[in-house]
N, C-alpha and C positions, 0 to 999 in steps of 0.2 A: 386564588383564595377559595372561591368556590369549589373548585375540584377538590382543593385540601378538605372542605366542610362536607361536602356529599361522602366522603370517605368513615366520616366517624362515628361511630356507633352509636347510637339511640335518637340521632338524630332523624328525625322520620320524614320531613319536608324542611323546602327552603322556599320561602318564596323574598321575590325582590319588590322594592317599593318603587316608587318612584326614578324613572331612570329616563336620563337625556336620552332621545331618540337617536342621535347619530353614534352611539355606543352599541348600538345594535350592527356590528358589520357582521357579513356574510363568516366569517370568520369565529366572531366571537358566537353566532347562533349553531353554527356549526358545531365547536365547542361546547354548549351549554344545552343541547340536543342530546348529547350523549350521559347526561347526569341525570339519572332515575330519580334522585330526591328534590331536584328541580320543580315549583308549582307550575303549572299550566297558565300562569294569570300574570300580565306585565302593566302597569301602568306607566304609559306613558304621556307625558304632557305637553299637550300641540297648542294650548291655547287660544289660536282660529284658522281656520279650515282657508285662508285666500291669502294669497302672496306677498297682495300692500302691506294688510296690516301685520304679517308677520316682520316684515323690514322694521314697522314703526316701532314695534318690539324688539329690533336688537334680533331676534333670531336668528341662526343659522341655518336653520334648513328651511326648503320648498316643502311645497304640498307634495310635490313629484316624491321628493327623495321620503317623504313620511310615508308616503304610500307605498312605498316599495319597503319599506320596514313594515308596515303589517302585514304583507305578503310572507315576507321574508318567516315572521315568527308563525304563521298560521300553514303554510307549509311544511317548517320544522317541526309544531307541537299541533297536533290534531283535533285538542279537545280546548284551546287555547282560548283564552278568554282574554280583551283588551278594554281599558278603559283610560279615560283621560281627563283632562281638564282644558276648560275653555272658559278664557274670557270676553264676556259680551262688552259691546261699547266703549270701549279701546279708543281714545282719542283721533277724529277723523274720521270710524269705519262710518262710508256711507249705507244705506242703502244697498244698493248691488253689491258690495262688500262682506254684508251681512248675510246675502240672501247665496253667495257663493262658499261662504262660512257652510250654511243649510245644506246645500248641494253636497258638499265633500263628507261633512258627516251623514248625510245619509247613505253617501256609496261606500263608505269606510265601515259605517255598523258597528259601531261601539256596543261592549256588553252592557255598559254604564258609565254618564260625562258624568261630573263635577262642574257645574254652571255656576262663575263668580261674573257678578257686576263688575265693570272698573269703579276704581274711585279714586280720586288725587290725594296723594301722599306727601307731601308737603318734602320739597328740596330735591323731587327727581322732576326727570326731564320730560316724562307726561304731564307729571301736573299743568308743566308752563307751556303744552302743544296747545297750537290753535283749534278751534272745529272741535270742542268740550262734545259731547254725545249729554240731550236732556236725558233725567232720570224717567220720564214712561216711557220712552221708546227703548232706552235699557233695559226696563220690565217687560213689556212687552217680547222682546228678541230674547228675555232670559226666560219667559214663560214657555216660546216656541219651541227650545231647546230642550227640556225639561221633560216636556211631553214627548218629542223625542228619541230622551234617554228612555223615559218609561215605558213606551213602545218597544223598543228595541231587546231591553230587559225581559219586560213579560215576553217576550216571542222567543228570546232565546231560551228562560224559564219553562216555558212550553212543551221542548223537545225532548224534555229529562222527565215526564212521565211516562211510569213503565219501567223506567231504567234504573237501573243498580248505581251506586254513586258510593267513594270511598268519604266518613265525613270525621273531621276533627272537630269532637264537642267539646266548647270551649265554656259554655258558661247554661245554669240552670234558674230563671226568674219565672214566679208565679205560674208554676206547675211545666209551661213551655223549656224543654232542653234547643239550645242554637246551638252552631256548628258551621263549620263552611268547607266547601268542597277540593279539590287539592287547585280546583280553578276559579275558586273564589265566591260561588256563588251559595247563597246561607241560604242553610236549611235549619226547619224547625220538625219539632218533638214535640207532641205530650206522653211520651212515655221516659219514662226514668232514663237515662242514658250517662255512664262514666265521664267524669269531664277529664279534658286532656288524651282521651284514648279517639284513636280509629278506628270505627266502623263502617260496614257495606251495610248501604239499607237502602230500601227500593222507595223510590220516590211516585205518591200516590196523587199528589196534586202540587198546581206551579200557580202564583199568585203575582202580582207586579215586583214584589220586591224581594222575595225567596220562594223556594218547595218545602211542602212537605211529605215528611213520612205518614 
């Protein structure tokens, strides 16, 4: 289906949302490497970074095999930007659980997580797990994550001053034009700019949460 899309005309990019990690085989990146209209940007969603608590969730994959998918896609696409979602305080996660959660996103390097708290949802089978996680130490471990993400952000933010960047301006509020890059990361304008159109515009400063022109 993709290949059928990247084939047709005025469509200018594709980007994917949210995708199960183990759909990433060697195969299918292989494939979707050679699609020009392809974004550079995949989100995928790991939840936590250590083994227990991925079990406690029902998950499928190891931290091993997740790591070897962003290998996978940051070899095939150059300019690739990853981001994901993690949940803190997961019923159980101890301590070292948490702080091996820490350890793998920092060697993994997200462009940007998405930090949810758990919280029991009445008739699943967390609710009724032992070893409930109190709400400040959820804060707490949601806070470390956060700061983090916005580490990681402003330093990738960083690299793109100086440099030229393709950007689809998507919306114009109180004089600022936004837009975001074919790998996800928003840029802003205050100078007038066409919505829905692409442009190359040289990025003159990088801030925690986008660049500007």
């Amino acid at each position: 289906m993709l290949e059928e899309i990247n084939e047709i005309d005025g469509i200018e990019r594709i980007r994917l949302g949210s995708i199960e990690p183990l759909l990433i085989t060697k195969e299918f990146v292989k494939r979707l490497s050679k699609l020009e209209k392809i974004c550079e940007h995949f989100h995928l969603s790991l939840q936590s970074g250590n083994d227990e608590t991925l079990k406690r969730m029902n998950r499928r994959y190891t931290t091993t095999q997740f790591k070897e998918i962003t290998e996978r896609l940051r070899n095939a696409f150059p300019n690739v930007n990853l981001t994901t979602d993690i949940i803190v305080g997961f019923p159980g996660e101890t301590e070292e659980e948490f702080n091996k959660t820490y350890k793998f996103l920092e060697e993994i390097k997200f462009y940007k997580m998405h930090i949810f708290q758990y919280s029991p949802r009445k008739g699943t089978r967390a609710a009724n797990m032992p070893n409930q996680v109190p709400s400040n130490i959820k804060e707490k471990r949601s806070k470390m994550l956060i700061d983090l993400s916005d580490n990681n952000e402003e330093f990738y933010n960083k690299q793109y001053i100086g440099k030229k960047v393709e950007v689809l301006w998507e919306e114009e509020k109180n004089g600022i034009s936004k837009g975001h890059t074919s790998n996800y990361i928003l840029v802003e304008s205050n100078k007038d700019r066409i919505e829905n159109n692409i442009e190359t515009v040289e990025i003159k400063k990088a801030e925690m949460h986008y660049i500007s022109t």
